[in-house]
N, C-alpha and C positions, 0 to 999 in steps of 0.2 A: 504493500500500500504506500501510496505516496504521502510525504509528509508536509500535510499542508494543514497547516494548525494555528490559524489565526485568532489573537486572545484580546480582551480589553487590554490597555496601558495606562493606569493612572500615575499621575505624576512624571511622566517620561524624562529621563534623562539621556542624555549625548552619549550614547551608548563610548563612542571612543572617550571621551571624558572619561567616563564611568571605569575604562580598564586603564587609563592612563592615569588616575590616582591609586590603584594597585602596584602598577609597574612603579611608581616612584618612589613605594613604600618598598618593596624590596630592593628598588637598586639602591635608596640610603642608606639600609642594611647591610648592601656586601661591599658598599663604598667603591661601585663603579666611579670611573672617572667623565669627565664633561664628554670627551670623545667618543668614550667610548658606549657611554647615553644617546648623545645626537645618531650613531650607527642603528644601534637598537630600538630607534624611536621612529626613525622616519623608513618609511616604506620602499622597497627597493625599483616599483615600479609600480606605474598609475595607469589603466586605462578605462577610456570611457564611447563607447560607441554608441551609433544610431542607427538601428534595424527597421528599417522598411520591411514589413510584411504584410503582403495582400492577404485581408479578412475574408473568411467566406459570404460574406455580403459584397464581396468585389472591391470595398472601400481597401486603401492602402492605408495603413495607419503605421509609425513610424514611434518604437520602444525604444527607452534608453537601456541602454546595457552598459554592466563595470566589470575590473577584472583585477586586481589589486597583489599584487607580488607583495608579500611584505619583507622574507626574508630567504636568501637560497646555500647560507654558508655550511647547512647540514645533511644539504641535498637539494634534489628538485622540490618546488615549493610542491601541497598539498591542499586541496581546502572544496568544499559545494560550491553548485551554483545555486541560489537562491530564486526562484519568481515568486512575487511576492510585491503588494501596491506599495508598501514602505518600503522596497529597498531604496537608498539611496548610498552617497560615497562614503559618509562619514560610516555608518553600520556597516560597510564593504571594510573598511579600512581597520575597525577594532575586530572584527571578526578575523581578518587576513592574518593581524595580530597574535589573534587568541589561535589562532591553528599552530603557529611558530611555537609559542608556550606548549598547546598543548601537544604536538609533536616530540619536541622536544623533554618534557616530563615524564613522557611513558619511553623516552630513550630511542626511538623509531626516528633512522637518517630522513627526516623531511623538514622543508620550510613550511611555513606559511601563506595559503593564498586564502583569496574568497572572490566568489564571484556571485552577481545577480543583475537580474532584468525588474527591471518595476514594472510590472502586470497584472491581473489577476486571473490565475488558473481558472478559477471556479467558472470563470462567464467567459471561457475557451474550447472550442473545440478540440479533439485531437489533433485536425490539421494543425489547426490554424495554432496550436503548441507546436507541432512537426516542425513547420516552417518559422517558426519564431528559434528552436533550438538549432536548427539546419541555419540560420542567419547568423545567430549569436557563436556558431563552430565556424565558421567561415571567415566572419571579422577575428579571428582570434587564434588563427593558423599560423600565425610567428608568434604565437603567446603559448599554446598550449604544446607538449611531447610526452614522450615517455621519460626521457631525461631535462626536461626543462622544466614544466609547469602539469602535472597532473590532476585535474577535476574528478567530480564526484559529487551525490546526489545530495539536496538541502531540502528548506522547507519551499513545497513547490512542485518539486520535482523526484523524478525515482528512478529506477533502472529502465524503462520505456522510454524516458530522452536521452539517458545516461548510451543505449543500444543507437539513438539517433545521431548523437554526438559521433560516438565512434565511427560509423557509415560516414558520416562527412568528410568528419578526418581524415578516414583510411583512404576516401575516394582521391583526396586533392595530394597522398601521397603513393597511389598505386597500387597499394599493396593493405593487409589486414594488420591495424596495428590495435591489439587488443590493451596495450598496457597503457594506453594514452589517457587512461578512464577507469575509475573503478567505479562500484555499485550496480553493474549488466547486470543482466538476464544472464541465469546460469548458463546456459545455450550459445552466451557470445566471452564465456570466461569469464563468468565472476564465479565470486566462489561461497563456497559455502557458506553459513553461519553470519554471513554480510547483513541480512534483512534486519536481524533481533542484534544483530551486534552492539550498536549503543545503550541500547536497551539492558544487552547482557551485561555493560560495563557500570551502568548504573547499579545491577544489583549487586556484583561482586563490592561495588566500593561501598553498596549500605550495608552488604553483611561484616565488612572489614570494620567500618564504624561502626555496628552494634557490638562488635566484640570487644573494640577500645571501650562503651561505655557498657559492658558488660548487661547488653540486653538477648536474652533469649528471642530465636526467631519466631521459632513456636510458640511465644505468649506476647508477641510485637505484632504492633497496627498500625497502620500508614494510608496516604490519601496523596492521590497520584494526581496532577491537576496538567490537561492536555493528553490527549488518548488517540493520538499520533502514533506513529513508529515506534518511535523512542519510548512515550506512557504506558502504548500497552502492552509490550514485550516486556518494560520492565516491571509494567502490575503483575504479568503469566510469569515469570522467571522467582517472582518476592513468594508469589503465590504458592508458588512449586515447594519452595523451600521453609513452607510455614508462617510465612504472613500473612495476615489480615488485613485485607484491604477494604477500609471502610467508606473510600470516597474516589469516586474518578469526577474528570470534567471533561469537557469541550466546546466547541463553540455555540454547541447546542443547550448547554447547561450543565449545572451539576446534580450528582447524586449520590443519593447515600443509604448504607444498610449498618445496622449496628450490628450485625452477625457478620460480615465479608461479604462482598459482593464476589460474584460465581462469575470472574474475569474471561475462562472461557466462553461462556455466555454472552456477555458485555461483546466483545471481539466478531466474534458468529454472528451480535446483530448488528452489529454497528456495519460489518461488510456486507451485509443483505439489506443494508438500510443506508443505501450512497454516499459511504462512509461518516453517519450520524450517529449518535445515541440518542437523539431527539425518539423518544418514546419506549426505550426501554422500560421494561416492566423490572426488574431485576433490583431495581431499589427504588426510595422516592426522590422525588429532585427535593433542592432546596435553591435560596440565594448564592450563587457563586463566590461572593463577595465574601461570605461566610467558610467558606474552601478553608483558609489558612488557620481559622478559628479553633476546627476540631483540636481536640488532645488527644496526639498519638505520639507513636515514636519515632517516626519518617515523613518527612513529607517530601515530597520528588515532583518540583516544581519541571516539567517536561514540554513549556508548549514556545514560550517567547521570550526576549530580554523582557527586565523592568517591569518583572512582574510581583517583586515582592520591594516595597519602597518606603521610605521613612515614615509613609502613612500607616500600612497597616504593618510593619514588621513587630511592632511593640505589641500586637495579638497574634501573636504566632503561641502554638503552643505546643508545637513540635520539640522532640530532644534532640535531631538531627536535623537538617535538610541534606539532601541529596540532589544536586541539580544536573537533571537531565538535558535542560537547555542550555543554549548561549548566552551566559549573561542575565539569568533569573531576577536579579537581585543588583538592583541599585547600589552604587558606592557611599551613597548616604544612606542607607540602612545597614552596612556592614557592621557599626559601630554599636549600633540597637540591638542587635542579633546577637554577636561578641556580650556586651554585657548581659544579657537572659543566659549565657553561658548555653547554650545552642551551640553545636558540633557544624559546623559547614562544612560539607564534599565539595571542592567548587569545580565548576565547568571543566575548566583546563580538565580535572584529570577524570571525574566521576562520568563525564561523558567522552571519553577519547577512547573507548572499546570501537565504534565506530572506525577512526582513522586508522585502530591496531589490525583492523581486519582490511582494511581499505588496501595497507600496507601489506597485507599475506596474499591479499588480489593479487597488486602488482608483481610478487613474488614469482608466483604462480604463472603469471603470464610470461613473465623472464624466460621463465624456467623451462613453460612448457607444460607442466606436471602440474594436477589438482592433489589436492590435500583432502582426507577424509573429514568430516563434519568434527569429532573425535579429536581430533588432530589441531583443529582449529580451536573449539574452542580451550581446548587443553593449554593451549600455546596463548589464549589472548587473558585466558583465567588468570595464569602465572606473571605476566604481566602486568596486567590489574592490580592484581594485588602486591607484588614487587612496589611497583610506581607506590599505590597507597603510605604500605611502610617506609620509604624513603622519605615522602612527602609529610608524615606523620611525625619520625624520629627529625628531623629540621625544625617541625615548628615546636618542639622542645627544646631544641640547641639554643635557635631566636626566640623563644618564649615570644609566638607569634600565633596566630590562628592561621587553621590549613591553605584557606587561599593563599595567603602574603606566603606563608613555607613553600607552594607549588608555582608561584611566579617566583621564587629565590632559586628552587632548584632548576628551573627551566633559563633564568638570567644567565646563571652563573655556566650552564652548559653550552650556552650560544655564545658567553662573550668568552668565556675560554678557546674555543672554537674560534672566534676572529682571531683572539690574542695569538697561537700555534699558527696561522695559517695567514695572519700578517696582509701583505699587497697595499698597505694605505700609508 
C-alpha cells in the first residue's frame, strides 16, 4: 500500500528549523568546528524543476518538483520521493538532512537525499501519476544512479512509481538498471521484507525501549496515530509480540477499544475500504485531538512532521514515544516531553529499518542474488537494535536525551569521515 497519510498540523513549524536546532545541540556537544558546521549544514546540491504533464482532461498542467543532495561523503546519497500538496524546499531540505543522520546512525554507507512533487495523489489518476513520475525520472537523469543518487518510495508514493521510475531510467540508459531505485515490485528486484520494513524498525526500537524502562510487552499498551505503511505494520508486528493496541488513526479519524483493537482486522478493512478506516466497526471513534491523551506505554506517532507540539505535548501521557515519522515532534516541545521524563525513539533511528532494507535492495541488485525473507529480517533486527544500544549508551556519556545522543553519533561519523578523506 502506498503511503499516503495526510494529518492535521497545528502549530507548524519550519520543519528545517525544527532539525537545525537538534543539529546545533549536538555539534556544541562534540565541539565541531565553524568549518567544519558550515560543510555539514548546507546541502550538497539543490534542485528544483517544472513538469508539464498532460491531465486526462487534455489540460496541460505544469508541477513543481525538488531533489535535494544533502550529503555524498558516505556514499551515494539515499532518500523518497515525496507527492504530496505540502511538499515544498524547505521540508525537501530537512528531510535530505535527516536521511544523512539517519543513514548514517544505523552505520549503512549512504548520504542523504529527499525528493518531492507538490501534488495531490488522491485526485490523480494512474496515468496521469504515470506521466507525472515518467516526467519527474526524466528531469532528473544527471541527478539520479546506482552510484550517485539512489531514490525510493515516501509518503505518496510506492513500489508502482518506484517500477515506473526504473523503466524511464533504464530506457534513457539502454539497458535494465535495477539498482537505481529501491522499494519495486518484487518482480523488478526488490526485495523482501521492504513493505513492513519501517514499520519492522519501529517495533524493534519500542521493544528495545521497553526493556530500558523495564516494561513487559505482554502487559504494555500503545496507540498508533496514522495507519499508513509504517502504522500498520508497526501496530501487526507490536501486536505479534504482545501488545495492546488500544488506538489507531487516520485521516478518517480515530478509534479506540479498551481491550486491543484486532489490527489484523483494522488492515483487511481498511484495504477493502480504499485504503480508509472510515467505518470500521472494530472499535468506537473518538476526537483525534484526544489520540495523545490516552495512558499507555507507547505511543508511535507514524503519519507527518509537527504533529506533537508545545500545545499539546504537556498531555501526552505516554512513557515512551516511538516515532515512526519524519519529524513527529516539534523542537519546541522536545523540552516538555524531556521534562515529563518520557523516553523519545526519535526518527533518525526508530524509523530507519526502512533505509536498512532499502540498502539490502541495493545489495541485492549489485549482486544479482535475493536474500531469503529470514535473512533479511535477521540482518535488519541486529541492526536495529545495535544502532538503539549505541545511541542509548551516548546519551548516558552526554547525559543527553536519545534524539541529541542519535544526531551526536551520526555528526561525529560524517564529520570524521570528511576529517580522513580531506579535498577542502
Amino acid at each position: 500500500m502506498s503511503y499516503i497519510e495526510p494529518a492535521p498540523i497545528k502549530d507548524k513549524e519550519n520543519p528545517l528549523e525544527s532539525m537545525m536546532q537538534r543539529f546545533d545541540k549536538a555539534v556544541e556537544l562534540l565541539g565541531i568546528t565553524e568549518e567544519m558546521y558550515q560543510i555539514l549544514k548546507v546541502p550538497r546540491k539543490q534542485v528544483i524543476v517544472g513538469l508539464p504533464v498532460t491531465m486526462d482532461s487534455g489540460e496541460i498542467k505544469t508541477f513543481e518538483g525538488y531533489r535535494v543532495i544533502h550529503s555524498t561523503i558516505l556514499g551515494p546519497s539515499k532518500g523518497g520521493i515525496r507527492f504530496d500538496p505540502d511538499v515544498n524546499l524547505d521540508e525537501v531540505r530537512a528531510l535530505a538532512a535527516w536521511m544523512t543522520w539517519k543513514c548514517a546512525v544505523v552505520d549503512i554507507p549512504y548520504g542523504g537525499a529527499k525528493g518531492g512533487v507538490a501534488c495531490n495523489p488522491r485526485e490523480m489518476s494512474a496515468g496521469e501519476m504515470e506521466r507525472l513520475m515518467r516526467a519527474y525520472t526524466t528531469a532528473m537523469l544527471d541527478v539520479f544512479g546506482p552510484d550517485q543518487d539512489i531514490p525510493a518510495p515516501d509518503m505518496g508514493t510506492g513500489p508502482r512509481e518506484m517500477a515506473w521510475l526504473m523503466d524511464e531510467y533504464s530506457k534513457s540508459k539502454g539497458m535494465t538498471i535495477q539498482a537505481v531505485v529501491t522499494g519495486k515490485p518484487l518482480v523488478l528486484g526488490g526485495s523482501l521484507g521492504r513493505t513492513e520494513a519501517t514499520g519492522r524498525g519501529v517495533m524493534v526500537s519500542a521493544l528495545a525501549g521497553m526493556e530500558k524502562l523495564r516494561i513487559n510487552p505482554y502487559r504494555a499498551t500503545a496507540v498508533v496515530q496514522g495507519f499508513g505503511n509504517v502504522g500498520s505494520h508497526a501496530a501487526r508486528l507490536l501486536r505479534e509480540r504482545g501488545v495492546a493496541i488500544h488506538a489507531i488513526s487516520d485521516i478518517s479519524g480515530a478509534y479506540y477499544n479498551d481491550q486491543g483493537i484486532d489490527i489484523d482486522a483494522a488492515i483487511a478493512y481498511r484495504d477493502s475500504n480504499r485504503g480508509s478506516l472510515e467505518g470500521f466497526s472494530g472499535a468506537e471513534t473518538f476526537n483525534p485531538d484526544e489520540l495523545f491523551t490516552i495512558p499507555v506505554d507507547v505511543l508511535v506517532p507514524a503519519a507527518k512532521e509537527d504533529v506533537i507540539t508545545k500545545i499539546n505535548a504537556g498531555a501526552i501521557k505516554a512513557r515512551m514515544i516511538v516515532e515512526g515519522a519524519n519529524g513527529p515532534t516539534s523542537s519546541k516541545a522536545d523540552d516538555i516531553i524531556h521534562e515529563k521524563g518520557i523516553m523519545v525513539v526519535p526518527d533518525i533511528l526508530a524509523n530507519a529499518g526502512g533505509v536498512t532494507v532499502s540498502y539490502f535492495e541495493w545489495v541485492q541488485n549489485r549482486i544479482g542474488y535475493k536474500w531469503t525473507l529470514e535473512r533479511v529480517n535477521r540482518r535488519t533486527d541486529r541492526i536495529m537494535k545495535d544502532s538503539f544500544d549505541k545511541v542509548y549508551q551516548t546519551s548516558l556519556k552526554y547525559k543527553v536525551s536519545l534524539r541529541i545522543a542519535a544526531y551526536i553519533v551520526a555528526i561525529e561519523k560524517v564529520s570524521s569521515t570528511y576529517t580522513y578523506r580531506g579535498g577542502f
